[in-house]
Short mmCIF file of the C-alpha atoms (twelve columns), coordinates in Angstrom:
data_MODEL
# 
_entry.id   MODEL 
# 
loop_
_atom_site.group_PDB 
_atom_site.id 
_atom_site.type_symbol 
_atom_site.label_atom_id 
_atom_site.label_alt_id 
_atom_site.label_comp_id 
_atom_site.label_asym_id 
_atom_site.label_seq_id 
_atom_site.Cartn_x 
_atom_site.Cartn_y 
_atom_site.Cartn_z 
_atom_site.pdbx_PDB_model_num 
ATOM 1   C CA . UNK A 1   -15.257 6.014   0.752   1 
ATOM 2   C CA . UNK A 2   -12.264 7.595   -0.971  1 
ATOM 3   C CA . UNK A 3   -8.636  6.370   -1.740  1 
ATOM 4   C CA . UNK A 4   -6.029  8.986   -3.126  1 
ATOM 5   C CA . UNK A 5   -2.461  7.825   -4.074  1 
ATOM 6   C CA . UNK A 6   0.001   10.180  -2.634  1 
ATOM 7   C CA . UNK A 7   2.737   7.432   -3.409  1 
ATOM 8   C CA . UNK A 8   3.344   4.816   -6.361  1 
ATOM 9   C CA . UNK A 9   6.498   3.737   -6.461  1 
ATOM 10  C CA . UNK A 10  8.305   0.473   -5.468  1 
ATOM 11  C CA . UNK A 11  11.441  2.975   -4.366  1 
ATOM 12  C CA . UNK A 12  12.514  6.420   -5.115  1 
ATOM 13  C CA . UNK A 13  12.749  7.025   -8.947  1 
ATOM 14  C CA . UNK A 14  14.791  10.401  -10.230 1 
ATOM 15  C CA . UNK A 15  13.171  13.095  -10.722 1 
ATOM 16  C CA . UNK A 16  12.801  13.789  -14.489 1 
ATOM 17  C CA . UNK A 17  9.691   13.571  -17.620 1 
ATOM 18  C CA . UNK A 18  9.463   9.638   -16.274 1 
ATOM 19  C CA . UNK A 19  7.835   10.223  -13.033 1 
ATOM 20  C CA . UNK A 20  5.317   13.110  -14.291 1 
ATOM 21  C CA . UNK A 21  2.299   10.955  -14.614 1 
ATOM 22  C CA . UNK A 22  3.156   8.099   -12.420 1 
ATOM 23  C CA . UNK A 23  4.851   10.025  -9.917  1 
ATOM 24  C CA . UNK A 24  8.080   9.128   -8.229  1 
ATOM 25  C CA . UNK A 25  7.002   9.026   -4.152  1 
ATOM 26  C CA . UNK A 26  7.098   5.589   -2.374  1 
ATOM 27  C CA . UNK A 27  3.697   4.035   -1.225  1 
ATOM 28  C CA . UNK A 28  1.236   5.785   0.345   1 
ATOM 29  C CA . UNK A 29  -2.506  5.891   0.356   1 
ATOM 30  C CA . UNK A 30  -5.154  8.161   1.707   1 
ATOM 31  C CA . UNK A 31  -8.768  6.895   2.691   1 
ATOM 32  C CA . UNK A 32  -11.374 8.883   4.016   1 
ATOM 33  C CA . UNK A 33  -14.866 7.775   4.789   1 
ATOM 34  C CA . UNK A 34  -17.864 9.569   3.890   1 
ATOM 35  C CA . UNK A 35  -18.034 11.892  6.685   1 
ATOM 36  C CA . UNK A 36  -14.556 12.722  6.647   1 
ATOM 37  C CA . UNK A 37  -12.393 9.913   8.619   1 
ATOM 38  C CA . UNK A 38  -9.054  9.615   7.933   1 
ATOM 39  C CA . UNK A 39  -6.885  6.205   7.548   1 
ATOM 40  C CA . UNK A 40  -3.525  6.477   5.990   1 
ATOM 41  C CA . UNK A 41  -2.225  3.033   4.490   1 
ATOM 42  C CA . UNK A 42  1.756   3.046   4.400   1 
ATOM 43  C CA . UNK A 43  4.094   5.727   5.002   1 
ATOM 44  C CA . UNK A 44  6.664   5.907   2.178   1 
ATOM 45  C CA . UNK A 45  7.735   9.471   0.739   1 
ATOM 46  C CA . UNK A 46  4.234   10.183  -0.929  1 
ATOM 47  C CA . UNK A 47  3.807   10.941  3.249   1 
ATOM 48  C CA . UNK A 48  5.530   14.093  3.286   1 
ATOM 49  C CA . UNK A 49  3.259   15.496  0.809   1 
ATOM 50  C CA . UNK A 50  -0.233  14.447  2.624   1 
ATOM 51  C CA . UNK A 51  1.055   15.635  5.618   1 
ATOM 52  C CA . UNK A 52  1.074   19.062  4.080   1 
ATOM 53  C CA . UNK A 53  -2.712  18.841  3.090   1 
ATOM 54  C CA . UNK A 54  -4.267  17.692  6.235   1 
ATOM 55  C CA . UNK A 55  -6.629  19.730  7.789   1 
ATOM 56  C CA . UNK A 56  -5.584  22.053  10.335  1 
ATOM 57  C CA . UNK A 57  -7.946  21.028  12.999  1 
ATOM 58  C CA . UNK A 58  -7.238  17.240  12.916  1 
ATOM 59  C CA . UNK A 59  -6.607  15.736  16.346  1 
ATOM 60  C CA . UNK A 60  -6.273  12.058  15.513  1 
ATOM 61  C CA . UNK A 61  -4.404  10.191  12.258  1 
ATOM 62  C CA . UNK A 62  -4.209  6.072   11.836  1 
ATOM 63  C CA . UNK A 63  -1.483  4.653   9.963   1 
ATOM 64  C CA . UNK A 64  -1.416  1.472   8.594   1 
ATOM 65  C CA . UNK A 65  1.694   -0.467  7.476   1 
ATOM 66  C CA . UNK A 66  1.917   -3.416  5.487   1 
ATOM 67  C CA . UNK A 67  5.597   -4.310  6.551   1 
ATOM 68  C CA . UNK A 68  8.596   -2.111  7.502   1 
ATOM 69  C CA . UNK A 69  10.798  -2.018  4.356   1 
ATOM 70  C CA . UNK A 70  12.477  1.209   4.060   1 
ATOM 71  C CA . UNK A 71  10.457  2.260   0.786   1 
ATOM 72  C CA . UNK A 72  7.222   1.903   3.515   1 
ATOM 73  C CA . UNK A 73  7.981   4.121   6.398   1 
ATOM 74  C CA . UNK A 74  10.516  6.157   4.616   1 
ATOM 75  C CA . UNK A 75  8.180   9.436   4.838   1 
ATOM 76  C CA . UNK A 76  7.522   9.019   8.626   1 
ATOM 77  C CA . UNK A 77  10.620  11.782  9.424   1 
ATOM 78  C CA . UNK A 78  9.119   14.095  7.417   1 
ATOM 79  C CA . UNK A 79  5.410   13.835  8.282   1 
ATOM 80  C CA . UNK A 80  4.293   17.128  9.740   1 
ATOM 81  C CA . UNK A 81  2.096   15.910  12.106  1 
ATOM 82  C CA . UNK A 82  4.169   14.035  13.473  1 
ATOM 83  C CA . UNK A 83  5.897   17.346  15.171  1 
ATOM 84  C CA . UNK A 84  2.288   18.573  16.211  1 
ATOM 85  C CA . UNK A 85  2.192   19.022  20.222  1 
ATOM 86  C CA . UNK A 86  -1.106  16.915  21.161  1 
ATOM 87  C CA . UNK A 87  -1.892  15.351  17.853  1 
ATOM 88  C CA . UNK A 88  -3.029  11.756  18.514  1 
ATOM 89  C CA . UNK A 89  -1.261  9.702   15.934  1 
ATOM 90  C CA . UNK A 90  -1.823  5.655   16.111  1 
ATOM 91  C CA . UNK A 91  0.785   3.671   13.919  1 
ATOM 92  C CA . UNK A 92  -0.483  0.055   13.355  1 
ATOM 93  C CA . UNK A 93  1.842   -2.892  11.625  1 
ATOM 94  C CA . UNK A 94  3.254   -6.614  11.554  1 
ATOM 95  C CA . UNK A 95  3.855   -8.317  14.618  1 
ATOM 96  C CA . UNK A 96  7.262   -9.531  15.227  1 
ATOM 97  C CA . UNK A 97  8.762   -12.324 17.101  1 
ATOM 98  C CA . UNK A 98  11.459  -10.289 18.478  1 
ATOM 99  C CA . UNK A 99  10.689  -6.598  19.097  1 
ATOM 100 C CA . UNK A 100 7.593   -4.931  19.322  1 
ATOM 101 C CA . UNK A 101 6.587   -2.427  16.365  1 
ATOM 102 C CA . UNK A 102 7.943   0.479   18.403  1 
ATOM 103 C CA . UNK A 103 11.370  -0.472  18.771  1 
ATOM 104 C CA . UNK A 104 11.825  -1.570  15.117  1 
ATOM 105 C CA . UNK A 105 10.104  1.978   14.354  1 
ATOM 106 C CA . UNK A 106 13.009  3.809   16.491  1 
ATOM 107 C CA . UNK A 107 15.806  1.994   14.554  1 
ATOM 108 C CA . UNK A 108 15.122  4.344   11.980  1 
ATOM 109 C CA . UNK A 109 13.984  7.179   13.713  1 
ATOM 110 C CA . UNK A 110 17.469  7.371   15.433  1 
ATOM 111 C CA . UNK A 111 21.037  8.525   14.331  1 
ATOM 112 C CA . UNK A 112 22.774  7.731   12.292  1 
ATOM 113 C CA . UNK A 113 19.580  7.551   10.027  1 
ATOM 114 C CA . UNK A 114 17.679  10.302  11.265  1 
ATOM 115 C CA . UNK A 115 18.164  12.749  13.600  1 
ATOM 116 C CA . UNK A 116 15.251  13.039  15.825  1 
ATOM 117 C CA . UNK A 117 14.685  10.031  18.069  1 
ATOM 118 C CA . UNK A 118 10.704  8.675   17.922  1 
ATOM 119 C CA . UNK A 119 10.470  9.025   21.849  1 
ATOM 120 C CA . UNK A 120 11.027  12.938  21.360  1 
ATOM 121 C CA . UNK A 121 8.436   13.399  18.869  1 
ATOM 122 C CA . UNK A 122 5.878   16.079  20.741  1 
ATOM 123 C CA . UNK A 123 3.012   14.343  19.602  1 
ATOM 124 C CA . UNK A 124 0.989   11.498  21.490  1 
ATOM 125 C CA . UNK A 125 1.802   8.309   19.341  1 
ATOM 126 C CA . UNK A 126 0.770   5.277   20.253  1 
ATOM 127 C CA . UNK A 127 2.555   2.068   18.240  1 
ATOM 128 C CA . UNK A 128 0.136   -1.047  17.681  1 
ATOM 129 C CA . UNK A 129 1.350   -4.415  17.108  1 
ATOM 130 C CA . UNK A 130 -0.586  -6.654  14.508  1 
ATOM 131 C CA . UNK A 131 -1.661  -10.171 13.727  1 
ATOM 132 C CA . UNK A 132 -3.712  -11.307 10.830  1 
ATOM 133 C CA . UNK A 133 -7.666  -10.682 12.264  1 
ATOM 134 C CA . UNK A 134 -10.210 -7.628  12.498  1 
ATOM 135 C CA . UNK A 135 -10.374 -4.386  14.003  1 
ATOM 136 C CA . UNK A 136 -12.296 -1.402  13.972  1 
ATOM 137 C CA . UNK A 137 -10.390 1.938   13.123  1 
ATOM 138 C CA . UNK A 138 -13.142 5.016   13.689  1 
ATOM 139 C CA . UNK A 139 -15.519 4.714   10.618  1 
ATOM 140 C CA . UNK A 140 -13.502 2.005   9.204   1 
ATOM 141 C CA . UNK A 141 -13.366 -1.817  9.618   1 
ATOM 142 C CA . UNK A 142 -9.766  -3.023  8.774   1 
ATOM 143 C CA . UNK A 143 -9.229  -7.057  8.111   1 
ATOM 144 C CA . UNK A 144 -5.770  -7.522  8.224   1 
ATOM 145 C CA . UNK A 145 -3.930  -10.757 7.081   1 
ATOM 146 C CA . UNK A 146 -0.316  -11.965 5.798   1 
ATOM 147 C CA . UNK A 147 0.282   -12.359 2.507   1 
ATOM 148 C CA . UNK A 148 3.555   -13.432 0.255   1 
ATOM 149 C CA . UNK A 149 6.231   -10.992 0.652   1 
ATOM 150 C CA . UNK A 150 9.844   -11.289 2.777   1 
ATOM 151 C CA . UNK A 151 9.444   -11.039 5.920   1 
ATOM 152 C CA . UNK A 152 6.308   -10.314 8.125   1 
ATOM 153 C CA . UNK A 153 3.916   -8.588  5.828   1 
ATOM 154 C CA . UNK A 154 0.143   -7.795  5.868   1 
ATOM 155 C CA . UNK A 155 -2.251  -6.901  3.111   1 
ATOM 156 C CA . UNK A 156 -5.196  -4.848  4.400   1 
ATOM 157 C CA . UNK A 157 -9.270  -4.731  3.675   1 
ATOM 158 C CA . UNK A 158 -10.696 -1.500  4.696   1 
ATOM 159 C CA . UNK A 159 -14.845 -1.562  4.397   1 
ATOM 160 C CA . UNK A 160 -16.941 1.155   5.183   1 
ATOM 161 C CA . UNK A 161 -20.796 -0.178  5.481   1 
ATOM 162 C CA . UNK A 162 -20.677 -1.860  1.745   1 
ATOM 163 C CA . UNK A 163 -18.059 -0.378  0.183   1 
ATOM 164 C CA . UNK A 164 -14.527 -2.110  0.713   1 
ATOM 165 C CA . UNK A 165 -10.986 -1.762  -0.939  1 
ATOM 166 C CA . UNK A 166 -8.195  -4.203  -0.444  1 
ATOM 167 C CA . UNK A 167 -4.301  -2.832  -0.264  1 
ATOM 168 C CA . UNK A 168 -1.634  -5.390  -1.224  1 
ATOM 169 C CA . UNK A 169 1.049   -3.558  -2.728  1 
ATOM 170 C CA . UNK A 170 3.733   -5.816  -2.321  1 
ATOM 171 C CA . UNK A 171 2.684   -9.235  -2.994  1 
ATOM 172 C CA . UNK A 172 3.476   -12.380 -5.112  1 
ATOM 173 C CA . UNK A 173 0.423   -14.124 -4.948  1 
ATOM 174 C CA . UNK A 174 2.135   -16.661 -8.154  1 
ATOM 175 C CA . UNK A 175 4.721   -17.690 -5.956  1 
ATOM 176 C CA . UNK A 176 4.162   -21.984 -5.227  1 
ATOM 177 C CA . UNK A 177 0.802   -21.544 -6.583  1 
ATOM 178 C CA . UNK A 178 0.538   -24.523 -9.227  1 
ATOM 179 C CA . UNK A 179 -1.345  -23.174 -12.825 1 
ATOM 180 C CA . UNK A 180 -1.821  -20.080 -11.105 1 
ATOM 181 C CA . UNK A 181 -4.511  -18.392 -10.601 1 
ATOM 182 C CA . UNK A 182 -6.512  -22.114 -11.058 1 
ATOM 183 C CA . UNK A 183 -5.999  -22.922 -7.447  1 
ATOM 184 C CA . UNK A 184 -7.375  -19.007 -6.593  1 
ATOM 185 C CA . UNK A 185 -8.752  -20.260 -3.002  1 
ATOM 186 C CA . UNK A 186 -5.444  -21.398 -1.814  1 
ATOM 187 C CA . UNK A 187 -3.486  -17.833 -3.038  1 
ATOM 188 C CA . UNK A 188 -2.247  -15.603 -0.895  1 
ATOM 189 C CA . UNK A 189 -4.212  -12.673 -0.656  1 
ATOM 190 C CA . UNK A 190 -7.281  -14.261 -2.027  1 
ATOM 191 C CA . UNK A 191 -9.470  -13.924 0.999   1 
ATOM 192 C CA . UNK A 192 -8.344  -9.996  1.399   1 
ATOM 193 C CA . UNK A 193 -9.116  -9.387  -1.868  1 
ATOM 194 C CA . UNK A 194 -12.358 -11.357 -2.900  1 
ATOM 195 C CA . UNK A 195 -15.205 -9.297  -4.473  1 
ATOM 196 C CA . UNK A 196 -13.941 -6.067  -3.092  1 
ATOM 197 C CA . UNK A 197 -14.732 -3.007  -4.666  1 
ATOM 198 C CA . UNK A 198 -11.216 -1.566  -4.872  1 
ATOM 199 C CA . UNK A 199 -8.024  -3.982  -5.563  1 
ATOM 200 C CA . UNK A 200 -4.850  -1.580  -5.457  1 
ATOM 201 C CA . UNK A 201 -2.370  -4.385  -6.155  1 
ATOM 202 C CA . UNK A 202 1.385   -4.865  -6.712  1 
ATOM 203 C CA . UNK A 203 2.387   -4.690  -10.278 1 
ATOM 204 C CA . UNK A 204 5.987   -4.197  -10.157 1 
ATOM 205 C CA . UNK A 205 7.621   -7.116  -13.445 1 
ATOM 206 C CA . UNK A 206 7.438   -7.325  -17.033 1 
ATOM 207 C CA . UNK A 207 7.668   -11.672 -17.444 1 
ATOM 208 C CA . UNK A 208 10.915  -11.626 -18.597 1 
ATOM 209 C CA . UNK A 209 12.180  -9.424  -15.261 1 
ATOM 210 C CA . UNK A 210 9.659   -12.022 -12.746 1 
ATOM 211 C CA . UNK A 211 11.489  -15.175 -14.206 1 
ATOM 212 C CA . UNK A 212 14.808  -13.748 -12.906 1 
ATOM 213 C CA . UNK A 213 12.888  -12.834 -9.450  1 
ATOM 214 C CA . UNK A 214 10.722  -15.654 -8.648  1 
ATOM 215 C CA . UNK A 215 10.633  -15.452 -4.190  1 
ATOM 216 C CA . UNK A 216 11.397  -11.780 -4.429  1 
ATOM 217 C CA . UNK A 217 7.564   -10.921 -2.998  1 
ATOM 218 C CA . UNK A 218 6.427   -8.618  -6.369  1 
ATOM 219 C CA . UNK A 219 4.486   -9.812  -9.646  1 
ATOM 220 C CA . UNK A 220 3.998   -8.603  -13.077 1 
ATOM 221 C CA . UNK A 221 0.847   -6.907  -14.155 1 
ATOM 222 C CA . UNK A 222 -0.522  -9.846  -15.926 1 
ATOM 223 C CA . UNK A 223 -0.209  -12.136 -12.785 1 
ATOM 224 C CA . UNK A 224 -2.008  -9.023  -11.264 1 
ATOM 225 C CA . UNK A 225 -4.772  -8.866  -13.840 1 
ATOM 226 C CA . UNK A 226 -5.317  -12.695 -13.552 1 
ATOM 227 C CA . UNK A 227 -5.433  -12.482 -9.596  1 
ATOM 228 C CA . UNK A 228 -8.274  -9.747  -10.138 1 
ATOM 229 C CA . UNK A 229 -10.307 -11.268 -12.437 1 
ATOM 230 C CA . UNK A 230 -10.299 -15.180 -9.892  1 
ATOM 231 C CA . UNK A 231 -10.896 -12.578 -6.962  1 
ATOM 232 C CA . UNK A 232 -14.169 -11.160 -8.471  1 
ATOM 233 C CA . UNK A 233 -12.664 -7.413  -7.976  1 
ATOM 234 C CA . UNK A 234 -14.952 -4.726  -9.345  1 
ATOM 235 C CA . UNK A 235 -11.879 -1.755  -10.031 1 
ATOM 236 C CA . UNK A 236 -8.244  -2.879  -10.154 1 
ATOM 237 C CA . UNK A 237 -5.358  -0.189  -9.698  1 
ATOM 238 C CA . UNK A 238 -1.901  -1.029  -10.442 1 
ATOM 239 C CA . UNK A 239 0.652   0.121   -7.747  1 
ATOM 240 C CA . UNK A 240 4.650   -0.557  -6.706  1 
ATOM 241 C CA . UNK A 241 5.746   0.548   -10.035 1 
ATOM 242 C CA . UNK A 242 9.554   -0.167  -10.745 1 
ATOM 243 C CA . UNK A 243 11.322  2.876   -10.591 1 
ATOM 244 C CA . UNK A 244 13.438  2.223   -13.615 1 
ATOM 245 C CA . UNK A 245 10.052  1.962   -15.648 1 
ATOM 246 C CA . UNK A 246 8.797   4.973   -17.474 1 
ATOM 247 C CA . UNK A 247 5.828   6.452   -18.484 1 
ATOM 248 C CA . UNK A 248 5.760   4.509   -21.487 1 
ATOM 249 C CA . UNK A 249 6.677   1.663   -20.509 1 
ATOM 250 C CA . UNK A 250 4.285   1.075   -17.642 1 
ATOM 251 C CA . UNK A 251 1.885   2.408   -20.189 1 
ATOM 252 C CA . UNK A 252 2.968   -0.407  -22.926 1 
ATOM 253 C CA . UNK A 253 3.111   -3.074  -19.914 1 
ATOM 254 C CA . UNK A 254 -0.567  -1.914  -18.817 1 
ATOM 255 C CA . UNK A 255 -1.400  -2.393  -22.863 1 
ATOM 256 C CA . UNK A 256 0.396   -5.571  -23.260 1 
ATOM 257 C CA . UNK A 257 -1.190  -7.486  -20.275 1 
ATOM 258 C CA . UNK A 258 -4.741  -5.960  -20.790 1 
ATOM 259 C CA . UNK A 259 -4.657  -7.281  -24.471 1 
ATOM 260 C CA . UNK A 260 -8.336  -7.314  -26.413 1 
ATOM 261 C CA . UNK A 261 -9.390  -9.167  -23.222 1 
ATOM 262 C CA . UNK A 262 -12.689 -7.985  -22.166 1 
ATOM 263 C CA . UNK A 263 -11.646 -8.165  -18.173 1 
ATOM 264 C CA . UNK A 264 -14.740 -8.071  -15.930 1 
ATOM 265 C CA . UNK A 265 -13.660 -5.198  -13.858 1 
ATOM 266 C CA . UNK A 266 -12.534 -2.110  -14.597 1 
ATOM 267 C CA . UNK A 267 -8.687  -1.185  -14.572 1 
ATOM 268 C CA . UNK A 268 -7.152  2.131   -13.729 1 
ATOM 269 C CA . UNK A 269 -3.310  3.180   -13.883 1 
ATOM 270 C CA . UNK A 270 -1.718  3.637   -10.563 1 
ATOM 271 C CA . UNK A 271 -1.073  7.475   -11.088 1 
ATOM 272 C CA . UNK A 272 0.143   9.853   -8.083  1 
ATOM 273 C CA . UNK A 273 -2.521  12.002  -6.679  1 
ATOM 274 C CA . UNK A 274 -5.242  9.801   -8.704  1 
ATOM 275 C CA . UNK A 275 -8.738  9.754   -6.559  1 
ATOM 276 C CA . UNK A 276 -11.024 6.678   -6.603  1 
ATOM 277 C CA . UNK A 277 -14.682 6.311   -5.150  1 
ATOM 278 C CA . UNK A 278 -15.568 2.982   -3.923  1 
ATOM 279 C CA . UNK A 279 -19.220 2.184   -3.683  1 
# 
């Protein structure tokens, strides 16, 4: 199994030398299983892009989103396939208590905010409301459960056979948690994220920015690190960079938390079009 990060960003940074490495698309991730599958985990701007890859003779694409903040479905409008006559495209996210997936979907696909309306789209979609629980996506087995964000929000497990990768990139896992991570059972996320090969995990603070922000659903790369290292993780990623952090700086934040720490798992920046094998 394969991820590929088409998207990195916790919203749209400018386009200039900061977003060369780290990119400046909104989340997005690309898994593919080892004969190919395809599951697609959020839909922010990195979106457009992927859709411009695909192969030609795909008939079916899964999407899977965490929560419906505008930084996560942002790229749907401009997703290519989307405009494919007889392309089967399934669109899976959070449950709601008062409209189904599909008709919070169409408040954005809709003037004034975008001019094509979701029920004229030519292809065959198919919205899918979700709860926290298991389901099997083609090659893939998906655990989905919620996790500490505003609003209704889901953090994903995708395994295929023993490989597995866990996608929380929005996530405050610190949040109420008493000499966090010492209580790691009892945080958010844990059970998503325990002794998975793959952790691609929100790492949007420096400490001084979190204690400002405490309840606004993100944490700082060291709360990250620490949540890795309770959850037995085996390759960390960091993800939902702040898009008023540069290169550098999410270079000198990466260097800063790591310290001379010998962490028992490997760590990788979250970089746009990175690749990462899992098992």
């Amino acid at each position: 199994m394969k991820a590929t990060l088409w998207g990195t960003r916790g919203s749209l940074a400018a386009p200039g030398p900061e977003t060369v490495r780290y990119g400046g698309n909104t989340s997005c991730v690309e898994v593919r299983s080892a004969d190919g599958g395809l599951l697609i985990l959020d839909a922010g701007t990195g979106l457009r892009r992927l859709g411009t890859l695909l192969e030609p003779d795909l008939t079916r694409i899964d999407i899977l989103l965490t929560h419906l903040h505008m930084d996560h479905v942002q790229g749907l409008g401009f997703f290519g396939p989307l405009y494919t006559p007889g392309m089967e495209v399934h669109i899976w996210g959070p449950s709601s208590a008062t409209l189904h997936l599909r008709e919070r979907l169409s408040r954005y696909l809709s003037p004034p905010l975008f001019p094509v309306l979701l029920r004229d789209l030519p292809c065959n979609l198919e919205t899918h409301d979700l709860t926290r629980g298991e389901l099997e996506i083609g090659p893939f087995h998906v655990t989905a459960d919620l996790i500490c964000h505003p609003g209704q929000t889901l953090g994903f497990r995708v395994s295929e056979g023993a490989a597995s990768l866990t996608y929380m990139p929005d996530h405050e896992p610190a949040l109420g948690v008493k000499d966090f991570p010492g209580a790691a059972r009892w945080t958010s996320g844990f059970d998503l994220a325990a002794g998975a090969g793959l952790l691609i995990h929100d790492t949007q603070f420096i400490e001084s920015e979190y204690a400002a922000r405490p309840g606004w659903g993100h944490c700082t790369i060291g709360q990250a690190l620490a949540f890795a290292e309770a959850a037995a993780v085996e390759h960390f990623v960091s993800f939902h960079h702040d898009p008023s952090h540069a290169d550098e700086m999410l270079d000198a934040m990466a260097a800063a938390a790591l310290g001379s720490k010998r962490w028992p798992f490997r760590y990788s920046p979250g970089l746009e079009g990175a690749t990462f094998t899992v098992g």
